[in-house]
MINU-847824 format. One record per residue (C-alpha): x, y, z. Coordinates in steps of 0.25 Angstrom, whole numbers, padded with zeros to 4 digits, always signed. Layout:
XYZ ...
REM end
This chain:
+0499+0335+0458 +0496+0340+0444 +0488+0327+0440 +0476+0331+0449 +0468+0335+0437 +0475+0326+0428 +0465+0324+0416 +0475+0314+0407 +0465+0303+0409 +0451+0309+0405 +0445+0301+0396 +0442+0314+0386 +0449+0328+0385 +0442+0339+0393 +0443+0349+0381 +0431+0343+0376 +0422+0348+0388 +0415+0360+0383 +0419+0370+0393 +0418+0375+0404 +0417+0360+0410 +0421+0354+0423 +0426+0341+0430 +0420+0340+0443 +0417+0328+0454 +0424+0317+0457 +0436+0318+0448 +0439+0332+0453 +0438+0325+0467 +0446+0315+0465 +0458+0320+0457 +0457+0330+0470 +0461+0320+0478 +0469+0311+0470 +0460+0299+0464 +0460+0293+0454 +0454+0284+0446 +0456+0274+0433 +0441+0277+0429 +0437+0292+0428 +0425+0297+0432 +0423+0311+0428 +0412+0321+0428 +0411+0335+0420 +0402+0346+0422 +0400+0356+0410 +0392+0370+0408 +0384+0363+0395 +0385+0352+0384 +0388+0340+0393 +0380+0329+0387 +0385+0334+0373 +0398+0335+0379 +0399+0320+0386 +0392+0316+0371 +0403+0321+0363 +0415+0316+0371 +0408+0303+0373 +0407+0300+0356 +0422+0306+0356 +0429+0295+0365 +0418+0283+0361 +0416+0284+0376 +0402+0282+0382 +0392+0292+0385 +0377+0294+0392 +0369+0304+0398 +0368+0303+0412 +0358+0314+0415 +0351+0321+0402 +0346+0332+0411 +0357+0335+0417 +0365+0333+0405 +0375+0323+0410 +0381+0314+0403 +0391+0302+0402 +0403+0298+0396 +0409+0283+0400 +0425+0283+0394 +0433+0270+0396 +0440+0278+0407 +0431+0286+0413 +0415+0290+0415 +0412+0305+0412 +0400+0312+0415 +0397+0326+0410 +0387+0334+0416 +0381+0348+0413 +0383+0358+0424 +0371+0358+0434 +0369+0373+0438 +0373+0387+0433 +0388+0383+0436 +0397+0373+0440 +0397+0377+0454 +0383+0373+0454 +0383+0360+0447 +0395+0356+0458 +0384+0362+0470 +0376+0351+0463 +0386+0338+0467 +0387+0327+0477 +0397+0332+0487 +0406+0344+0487 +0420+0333+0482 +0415+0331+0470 +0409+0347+0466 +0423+0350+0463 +0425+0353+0448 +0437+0356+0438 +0437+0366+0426 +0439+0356+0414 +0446+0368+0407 +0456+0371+0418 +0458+0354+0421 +0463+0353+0406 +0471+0367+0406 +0479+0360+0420 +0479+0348+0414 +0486+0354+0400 +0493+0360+0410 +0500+0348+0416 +0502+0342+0403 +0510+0351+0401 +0518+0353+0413 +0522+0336+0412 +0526+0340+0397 +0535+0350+0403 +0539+0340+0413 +0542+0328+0405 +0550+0338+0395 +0560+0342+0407 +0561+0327+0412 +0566+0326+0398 +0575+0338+0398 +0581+0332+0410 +0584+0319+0403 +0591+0327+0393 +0599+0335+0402 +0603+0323+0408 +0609+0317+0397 +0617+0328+0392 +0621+0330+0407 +0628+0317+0404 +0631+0322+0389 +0640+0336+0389 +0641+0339+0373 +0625+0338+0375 +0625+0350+0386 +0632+0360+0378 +0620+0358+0368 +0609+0360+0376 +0614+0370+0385 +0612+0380+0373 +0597+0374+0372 +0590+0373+0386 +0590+0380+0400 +0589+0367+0407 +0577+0371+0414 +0568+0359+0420 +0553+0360+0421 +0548+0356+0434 +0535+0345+0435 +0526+0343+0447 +0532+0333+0454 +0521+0334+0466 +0517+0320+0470 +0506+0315+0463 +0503+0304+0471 +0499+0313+0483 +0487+0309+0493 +0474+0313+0490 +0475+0324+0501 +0487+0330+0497 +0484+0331+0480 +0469+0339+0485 +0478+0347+0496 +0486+0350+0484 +0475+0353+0475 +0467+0362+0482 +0480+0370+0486 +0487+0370+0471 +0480+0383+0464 +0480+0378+0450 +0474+0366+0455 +0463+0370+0466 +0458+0381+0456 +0454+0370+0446 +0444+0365+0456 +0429+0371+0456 +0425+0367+0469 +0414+0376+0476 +0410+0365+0488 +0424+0363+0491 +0422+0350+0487 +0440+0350+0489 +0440+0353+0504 +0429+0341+0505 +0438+0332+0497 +0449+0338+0506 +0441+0335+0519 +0438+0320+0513 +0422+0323+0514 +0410+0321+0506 +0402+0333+0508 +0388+0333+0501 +0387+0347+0491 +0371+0348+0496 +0360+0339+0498 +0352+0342+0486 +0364+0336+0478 +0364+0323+0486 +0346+0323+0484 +0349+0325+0469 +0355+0311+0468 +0354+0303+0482 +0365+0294+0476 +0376+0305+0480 +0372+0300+0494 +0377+0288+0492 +0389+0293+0484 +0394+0299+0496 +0397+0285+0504 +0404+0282+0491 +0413+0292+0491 +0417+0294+0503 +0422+0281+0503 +0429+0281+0491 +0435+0295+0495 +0438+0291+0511 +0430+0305+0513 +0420+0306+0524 +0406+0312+0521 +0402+0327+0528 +0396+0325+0539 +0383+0335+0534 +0383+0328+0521 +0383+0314+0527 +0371+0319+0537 +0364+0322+0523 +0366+0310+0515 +0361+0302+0526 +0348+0310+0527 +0347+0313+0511 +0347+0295+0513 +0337+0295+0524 +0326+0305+0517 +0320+0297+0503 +0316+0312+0498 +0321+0326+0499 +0317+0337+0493 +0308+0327+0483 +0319+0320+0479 +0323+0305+0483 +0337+0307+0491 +0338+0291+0496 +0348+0283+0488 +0334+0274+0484 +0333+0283+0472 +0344+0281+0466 +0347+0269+0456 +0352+0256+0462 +0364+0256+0451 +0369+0272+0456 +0368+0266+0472 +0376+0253+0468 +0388+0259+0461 +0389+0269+0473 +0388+0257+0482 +0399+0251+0474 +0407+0261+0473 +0405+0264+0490 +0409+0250+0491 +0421+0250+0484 +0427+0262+0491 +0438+0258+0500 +0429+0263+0512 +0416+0259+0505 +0412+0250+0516 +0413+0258+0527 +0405+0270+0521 +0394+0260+0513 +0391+0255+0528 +0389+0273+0531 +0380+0273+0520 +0373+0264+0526 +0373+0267+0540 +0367+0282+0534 +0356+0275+0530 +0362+0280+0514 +0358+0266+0507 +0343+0263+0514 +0337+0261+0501 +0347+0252+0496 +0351+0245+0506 +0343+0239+0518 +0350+0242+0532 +0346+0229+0538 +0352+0221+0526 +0366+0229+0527 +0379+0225+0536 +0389+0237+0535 +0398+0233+0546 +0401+0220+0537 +0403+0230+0525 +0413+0238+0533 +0421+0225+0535 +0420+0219+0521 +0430+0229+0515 +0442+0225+0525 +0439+0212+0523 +0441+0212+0508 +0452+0219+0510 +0459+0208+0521 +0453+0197+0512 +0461+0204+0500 +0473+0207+0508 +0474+0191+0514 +0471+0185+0500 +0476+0196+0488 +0470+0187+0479 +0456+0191+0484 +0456+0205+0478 +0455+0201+0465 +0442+0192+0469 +0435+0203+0477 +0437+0213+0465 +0433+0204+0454 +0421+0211+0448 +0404+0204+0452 +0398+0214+0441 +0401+0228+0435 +0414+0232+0443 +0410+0227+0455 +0418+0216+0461 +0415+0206+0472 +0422+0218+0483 +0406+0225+0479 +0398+0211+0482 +0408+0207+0494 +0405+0220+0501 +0389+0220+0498 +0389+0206+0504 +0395+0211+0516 +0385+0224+0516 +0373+0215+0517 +0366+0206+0523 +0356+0202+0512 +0361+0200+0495 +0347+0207+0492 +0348+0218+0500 +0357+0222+0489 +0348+0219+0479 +0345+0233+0477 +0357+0238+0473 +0357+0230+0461 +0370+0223+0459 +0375+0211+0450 +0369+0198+0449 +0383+0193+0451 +0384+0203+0464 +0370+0200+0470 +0376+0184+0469 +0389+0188+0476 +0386+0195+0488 +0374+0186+0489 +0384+0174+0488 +0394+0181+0501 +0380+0183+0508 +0374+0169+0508 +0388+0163+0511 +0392+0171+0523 +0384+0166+0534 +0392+0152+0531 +0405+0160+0530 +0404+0165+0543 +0402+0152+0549 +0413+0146+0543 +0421+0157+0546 +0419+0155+0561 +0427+0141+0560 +0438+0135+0554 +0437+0128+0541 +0443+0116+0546 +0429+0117+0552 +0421+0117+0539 +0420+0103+0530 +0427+0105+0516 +0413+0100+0511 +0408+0113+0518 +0420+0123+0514 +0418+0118+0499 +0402+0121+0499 +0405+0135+0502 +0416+0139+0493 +0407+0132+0480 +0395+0141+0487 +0402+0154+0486 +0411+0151+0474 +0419+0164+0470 +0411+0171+0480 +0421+0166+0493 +0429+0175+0496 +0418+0187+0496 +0410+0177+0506 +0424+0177+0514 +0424+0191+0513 +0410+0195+0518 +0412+0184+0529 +0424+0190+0535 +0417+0203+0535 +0403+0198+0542 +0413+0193+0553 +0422+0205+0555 +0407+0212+0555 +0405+0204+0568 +0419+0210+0573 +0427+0196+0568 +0441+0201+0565 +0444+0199+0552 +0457+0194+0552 +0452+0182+0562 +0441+0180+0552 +0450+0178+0539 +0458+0169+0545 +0446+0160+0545 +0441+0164+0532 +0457+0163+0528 +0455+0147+0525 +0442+0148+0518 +0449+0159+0506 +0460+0151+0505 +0451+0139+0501 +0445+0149+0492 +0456+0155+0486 +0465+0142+0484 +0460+0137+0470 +0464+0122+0472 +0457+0121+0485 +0449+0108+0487 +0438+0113+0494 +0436+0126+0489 +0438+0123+0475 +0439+0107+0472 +0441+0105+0460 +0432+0096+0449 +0437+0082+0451 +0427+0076+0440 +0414+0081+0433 +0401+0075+0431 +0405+0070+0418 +0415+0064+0424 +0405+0057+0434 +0397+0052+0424 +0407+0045+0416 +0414+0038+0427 +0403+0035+0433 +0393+0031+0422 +0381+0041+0429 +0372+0048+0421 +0373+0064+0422 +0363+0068+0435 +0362+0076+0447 +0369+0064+0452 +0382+0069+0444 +0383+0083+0454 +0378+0077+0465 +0392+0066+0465 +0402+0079+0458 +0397+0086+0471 +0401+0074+0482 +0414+0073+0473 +0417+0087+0476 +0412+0088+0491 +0422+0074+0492 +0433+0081+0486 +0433+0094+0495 +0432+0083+0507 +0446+0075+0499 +0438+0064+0496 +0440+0064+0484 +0453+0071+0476 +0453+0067+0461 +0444+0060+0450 +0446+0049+0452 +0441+0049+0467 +0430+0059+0463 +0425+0047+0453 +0425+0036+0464 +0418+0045+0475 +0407+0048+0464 +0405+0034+0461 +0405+0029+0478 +0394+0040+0478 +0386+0035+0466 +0388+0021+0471 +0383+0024+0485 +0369+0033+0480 +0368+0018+0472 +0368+0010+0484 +0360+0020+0491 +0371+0024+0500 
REM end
């Protein structure tokens, strides 16, 4: 497992850190225990220039750079690859800025010295390695060619260089287990809260309360990660957040998430929704009373939350094709999953309001809102129930929005202890429709247009025009009408009869 601290993929060389200079938080914690991720997030702590440091390598790489925090001189730099951020150590030493952190998991800290002296070191070691893979090619080949071995013999021991060939595809228990217990390798961490044997145990525990009062958003940040990371919170620490959320002052500072800014609680209510337990652990936060100031209890359904996500997942599962719709991106790099799951959390689009999400997201879930109630009646019956005049309404009303409807319909049931697989089998029909491109009553297609009405027709353009391309389409999803030319003779029966006064 030499590739723990594998730094192949940093964006810049850590030679150019003025020393001494650290790597500490969530990389260290997830290389510990086997994450990885396409996009680096990484954070650096150094004894002084840090700004000027984050500046220099910025201008060096054409990469972009900003200063978080001029105070605290921290500063930012945004690679196509990663996001860096560079502080100045807090405190007399590294042991106090780490004191100064969220929770213990992510106090851990690496030398950057001894990270690029293992990592020179490995380099090595696969040079050595790749050179005896070659050697044993060789000595295969004169194994099969004798006047070679009489040569060589005279030139080489024939020894071999052994490589780590320990499985690096190892579970996350097993690579920290290894870790911890491997001397070069545990000797690396700097790791005062014994932030390991947190990561070990699979729990969040907090570092101290003043650290969470210093930025109440770290309360938040606690759902979030323990979902991301299946960890559970500390019983203590949980106890805290849910009376640091309660209590609007301590100390003189403001520790309810209200203070913090609308954009900081959305991106960590994003990233707790996407976690593959988000839903279960967003519904906590709520029942902790964590998002009071964001997020009305008396507007907010988080039994239907909890059901949305295995609901996706079946929907998914049934039609493959579906995942690709669900993850197709509303705004940012949020897809419709985001909207879906927030419709599902709510009773009411504004109580979301807040939060401040997209036009084109507000329109969504407010779209899966206002359609559900219908959804649910129609889902009660069969569809042979439902006139084709009816079925068609619907699919124009909610368009490209459908399937998410379906979705947060199935959901709402299964909230009411509907089985799900009883439910899908009477929303199987309506996807279909949905999903089949030359249906004619989800999608008919344009027989004629209005041009085509007022040519044949010899009727000047009016409201008259969309009110007769309307019946034309109503008639076709009944099969009254099939092609042009019935489409032209239905028009012109109607306009006759509005003539006669029929």
């Amino acid at each position: 497992m030499s590739d723990i601290f594998d730094i192949s993929n940093f964006p810049f060389d850590l030679t150019q850190l003025p020393q001494p200079a650290y790597i500490v938080g969530g990389w260290v914690r997830d290389r510990l225990l086997g994450r990885k991720a396409a996009y680096l997030d990484l954070d650096f702590v150094m004894a002084a220039q840090a700004v000027e440091t984050a500046r220099k390598i910025a201008k060096q790489h054409s990469a972009g750079f900003v200063v978080l925090d001029a105070d605290r001189q921290i500063a930012r730099v945004v690679f196509k690859t990663a996001t860096v951020d560079f502080a100045q150590q807090m405190g007399d030493s590294l042991t106090a800025d780490l004191r100064r952190r969220d929770y213990t998991m992510n106090a851990i800290a690496v030398d950057c010295q001894r990270l690029i002296e293992l990592n020179q070191h490995r380099f090595r070691d696969q040079q050595n390695i790749s050179l005896s893979q070659g050697q044993d090619t060789v000595n295969q080949f004169e194994a099969d060619s004798p006047e070679l071995n009489i040569i060589n013999e005279a030139n080489h021991d024939g020894k071999i260089i052994n490589g780590d060939d320990r499985d690096l595809g190892a579970s996350e228990d097993d690579r920290l287990e290894h870790c911890l217990n491997d001397p070069e390798l545990a000797k690396l961490l700097i790791d005062p809260l014994s932030g390991s044997n947190d990561l070990t145990q699979k729990i969040v525990r907090m570092v101290a309360p003043a650290n969470l009062i210093d930025d109440p958003l770290r309360i938040l940040r606690a759902y979030r990660q323990v979902a991301q990371l299946n960890f559970s919170i500390e019983p203590k620490t949980r106890a805290c957040l849910v009376e640091l959320a309660a209590q609007p002052k301590v100390a003189g500072k403001k520790t309810s998430l209200g203070s913090i800014a609308a954009e900081r609680i959305r991106t960590e209510l994003v990233y707790l929704l996407n976690a593959p337990g988000g839903s279960d652990w967003f519904g906590l936060a709520v029942e902790d009373g964590i998002l009071r100031d964001w997020l009305p209890t008396q507007h907010l359904r988080p039994e239907r939350l909890a059901k949305i996500t295995p609901t996706l997942e079946k929907l998914c599962q049934t039609w493959p094709e579906l995942t690709a719709y669900f993850e197709q991106v509303l705004a940012g790099d949020r897809p419709r999953t985001i909207a879906t799951k927030l419709a599902a959390l709510t009773n009411s689009a504004t109580a979301l309001e807040p939060l401040g999400f997209s036009k084109a997201e507000q329109k969504f879930y407010t779209m899966l809102l206002r359609y559900l109630p219908p959804m649910v009646e129609n889902l009660s019956q069969p569809i042979a129930n439902i006139s084709a005049q009816e079925q068609y309404h619907l699919f124009q009303a909610t368009g490209d929005a459908f399937p998410a409807v379906i979705a947060l319909t199935l959901a709402h049931r299964a909230d009411f202890n509907q089985n799900l697989d009883t439910n899908l089998k009477q929303a199987t029909p309506w996807l279909e429709r949905w999903l089949a491109p030359a249906d004619p009553i989800a999608h008919p297609v344009n027989l004629l247009s209005g041009n085509d009405l007022i040519k044949a027709l010899n009727l000047p353009a009016s409201p008259q025009i969309g009110e007769l391309l309307t019946a034309i389409k109503l008639a076709q999803v009944e099969g009254i009408v099939q092609n042009y030319a019935g489409a032209i003779a239905y028009a012109k029966k109607l306009v006759i009869m509005k003539n006669s006064g029929q």
